[in-house]
N, C-alpha and C positions, 0 to 999 in steps of 0.2 A: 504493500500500500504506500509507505512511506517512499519507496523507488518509484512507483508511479507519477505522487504528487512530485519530486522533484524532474520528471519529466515533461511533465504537460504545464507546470509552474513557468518556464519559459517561454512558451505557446501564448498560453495565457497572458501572459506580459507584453506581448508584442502589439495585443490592442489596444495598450494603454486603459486596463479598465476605468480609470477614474473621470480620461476624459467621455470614456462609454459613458458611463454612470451620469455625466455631466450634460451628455446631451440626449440622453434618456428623459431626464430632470426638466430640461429646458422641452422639449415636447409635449410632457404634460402642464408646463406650466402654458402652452403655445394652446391645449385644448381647456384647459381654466379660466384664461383668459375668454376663451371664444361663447365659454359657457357649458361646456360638456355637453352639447348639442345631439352628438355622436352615441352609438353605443359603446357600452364599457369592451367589448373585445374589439371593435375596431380601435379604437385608442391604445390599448395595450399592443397589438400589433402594429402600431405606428410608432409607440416606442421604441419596441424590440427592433426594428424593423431600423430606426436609425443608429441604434445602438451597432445595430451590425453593419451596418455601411461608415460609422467612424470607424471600428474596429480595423474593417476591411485598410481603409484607407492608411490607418495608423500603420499596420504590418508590412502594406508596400512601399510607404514612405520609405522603415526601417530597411529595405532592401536596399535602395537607392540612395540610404546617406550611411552605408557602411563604415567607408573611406572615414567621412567627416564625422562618425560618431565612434573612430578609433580614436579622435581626439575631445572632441566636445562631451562625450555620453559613452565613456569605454565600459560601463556598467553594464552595456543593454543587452538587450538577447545575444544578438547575430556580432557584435564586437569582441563580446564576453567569450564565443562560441557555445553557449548554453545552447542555442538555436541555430539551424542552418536557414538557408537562402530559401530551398526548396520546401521546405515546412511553413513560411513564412508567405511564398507564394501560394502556395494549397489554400492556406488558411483563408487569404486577403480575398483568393476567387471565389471562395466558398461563402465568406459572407458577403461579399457584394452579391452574389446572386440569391441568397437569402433574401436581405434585406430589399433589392428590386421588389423581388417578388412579394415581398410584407408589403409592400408601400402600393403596387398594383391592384390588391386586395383592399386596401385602404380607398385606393380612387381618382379621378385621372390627375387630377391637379398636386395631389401627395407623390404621384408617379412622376410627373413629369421634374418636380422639384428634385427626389432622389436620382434621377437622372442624371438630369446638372448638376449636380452637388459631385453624384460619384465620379462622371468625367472631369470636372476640375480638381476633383481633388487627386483624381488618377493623373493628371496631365501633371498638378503640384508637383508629385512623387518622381514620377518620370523625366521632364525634362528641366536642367537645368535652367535654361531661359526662364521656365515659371518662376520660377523662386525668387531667391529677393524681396525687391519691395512688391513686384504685382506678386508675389503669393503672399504677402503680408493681406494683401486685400482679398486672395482666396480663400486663405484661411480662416479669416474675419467674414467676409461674403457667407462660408458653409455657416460658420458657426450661428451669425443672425435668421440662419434661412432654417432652424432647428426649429425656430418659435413660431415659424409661418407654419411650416410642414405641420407642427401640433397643431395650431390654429384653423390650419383645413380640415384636420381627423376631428378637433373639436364645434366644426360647424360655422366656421368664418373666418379668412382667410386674414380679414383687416384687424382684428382685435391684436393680432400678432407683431403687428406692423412697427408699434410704437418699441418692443419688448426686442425685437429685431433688430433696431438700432440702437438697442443699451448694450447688445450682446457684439457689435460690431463693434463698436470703438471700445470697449473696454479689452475686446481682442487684437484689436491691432493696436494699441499703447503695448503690451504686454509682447506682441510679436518683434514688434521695435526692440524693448529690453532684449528678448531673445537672441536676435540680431545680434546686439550689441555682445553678449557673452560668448557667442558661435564663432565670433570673427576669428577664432585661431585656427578650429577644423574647417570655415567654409572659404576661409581665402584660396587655400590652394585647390580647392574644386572651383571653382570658376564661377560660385553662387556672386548676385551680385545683390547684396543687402543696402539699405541705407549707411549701414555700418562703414560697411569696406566702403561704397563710393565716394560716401560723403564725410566721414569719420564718425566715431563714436557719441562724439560731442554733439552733431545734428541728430544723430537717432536718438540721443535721450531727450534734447530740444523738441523732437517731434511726439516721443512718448509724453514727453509733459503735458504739451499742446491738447493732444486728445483727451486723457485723463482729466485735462481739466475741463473741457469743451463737456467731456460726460457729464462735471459736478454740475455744469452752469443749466445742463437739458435734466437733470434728474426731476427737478420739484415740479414739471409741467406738468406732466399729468395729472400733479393733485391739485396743482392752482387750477386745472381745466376741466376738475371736476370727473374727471376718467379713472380716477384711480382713488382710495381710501386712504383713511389717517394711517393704518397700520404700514402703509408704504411707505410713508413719507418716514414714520420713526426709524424703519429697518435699511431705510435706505440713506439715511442721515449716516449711518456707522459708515456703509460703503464713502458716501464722500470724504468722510474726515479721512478713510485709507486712502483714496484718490489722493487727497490734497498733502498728505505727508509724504505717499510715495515720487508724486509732482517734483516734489519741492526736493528729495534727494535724489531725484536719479540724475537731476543736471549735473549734478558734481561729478558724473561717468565713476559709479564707483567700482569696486573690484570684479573681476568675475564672479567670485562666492557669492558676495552680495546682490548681483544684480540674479543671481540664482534663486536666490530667498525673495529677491523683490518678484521677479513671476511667480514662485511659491504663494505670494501673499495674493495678487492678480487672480489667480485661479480660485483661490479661497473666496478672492473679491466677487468671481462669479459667481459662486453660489450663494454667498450675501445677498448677492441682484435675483434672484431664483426666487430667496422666499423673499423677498419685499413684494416681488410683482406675484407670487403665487397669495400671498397675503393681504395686498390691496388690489389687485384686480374684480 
């Protein structure tokens, strides 16, 4: 048993379950928002169903930045060798073609979104050109397009809309930071980040920028009457994280730290989860 778990432990790892988890979370907050319109197993398979197309995308990613996660992420599966190349493809086709077909059953407009999502995030993965700054906005793009996708499973496509653009820029400030820590394994792959073109110093100028651009759009909704007091309280914690991580990441701090400062970014997601599952 214990030899089994330490084999499939690496498998498992490649889809980054947490970010699974993260846009499982954001789906059903995408069908809460819309109203739970839907029935309860079409929404659970609209979950599941994106959970396996980030999964997917996670594992081919990991194919594709071997090289640069021998330096950035020597931890990971396929660097570590815990995981080969060819278990990591099995995996990625296996649940992209899961997840399609969850999202089919779901309905054309939830189809056509996993679609797009999986071809850019497959295009991300695959060629270097994507990467960089426009896959900062892919990756940000998928990520906003979790809370439509729920918002069509839960019966309205626009409820999602507003919730779409909190999950956008809070992901690409956080892709920026990224950037910035990557620049040792992604220079010599040919990735062309804010970081490497422009230097460090501009990529945290720009994380700042949007971080704060998120604190300034947060309270709309409730001054506009779209959203309840309990969003405004829970989502008050997120901006004061916005507005501290703002304020130091100009200083280009170390790699460590700007690892902790995405640490906190990702936490900051799911802060923005229950505020908006909470006053919605």
């Amino acid at each position: 048993m214990e030899r089994e778990r330490l084999r499939y432990g690496p498998i498992i790892e490649l889809t980054r379950p947490q970010n699974c988890l993260i846009a499982g979370a954001s789906v059903l907050v995408g069908a809460a928002m819309a109203g739970w319109h839907s029935s309860f197993g079409t929404i659970v398979v609209a979950t599941v169903a994106a959970m396996m197309i980030t999964g997917a995308a996670n594992a081919l990613n990991d194919i594709f930045d071997v090289e640069k996660d021998r330096v950035n992420k020597p931890h990971r599966p396929l660097p570590s060798g815990r995981a080969t190349r060819g278990e990591a493809a099995a995996l990625s086709a296996i649940l992209f073609a899961l997840g399609l077909l969850g999202s089919a059953v779901v309905g054309f407009g939830a189809f056509l979104i996993a679609v797009g999502v999986s071809v850019a995030l497959a295009g991300y993965a695959v060629s270097t050109a994507l990467q960089g700054v426009l896959g900062n906005f892919i990756v940000s793009g998928a990520t906003g397009m979790a809370l439509v996708y729920g918002a069509i499973a839960g019966g309205g496509a626009r409820a999602g809309l507003f919730p779409a653009l909190f999950a956008f820029l809070i992901t690409l400030g956080r892709e920026a930071i990224k950037d910035a820590e990557d620049v040792e394994g992604d220079r010599p792959t040919g990735v062309r980040s804010l970081a490497i073109i422009a230097g460090p110093e501009t990529a945290m100028r720009f994380a700042a920028t949007v971080l704060l651009i998120l604190v300034v759009l947060t309270p709309l909704p409730f001054v506009l009457g779209w959203y309840r007091l309990p969003y405004l309280v829970v989502v008050s914690i997120l901006d004061l994280l916005l507005i501290v991580l703002a304020v130091a990441v100009v200083r280009v701090p170390s790699k460590a730290k700007l690892g902790r400062m995405s640490l906190l970014l990702k936490i900051g997601i799911v802060i923005g989860i229950v505020a908006l599952f909470l006053g919605g």
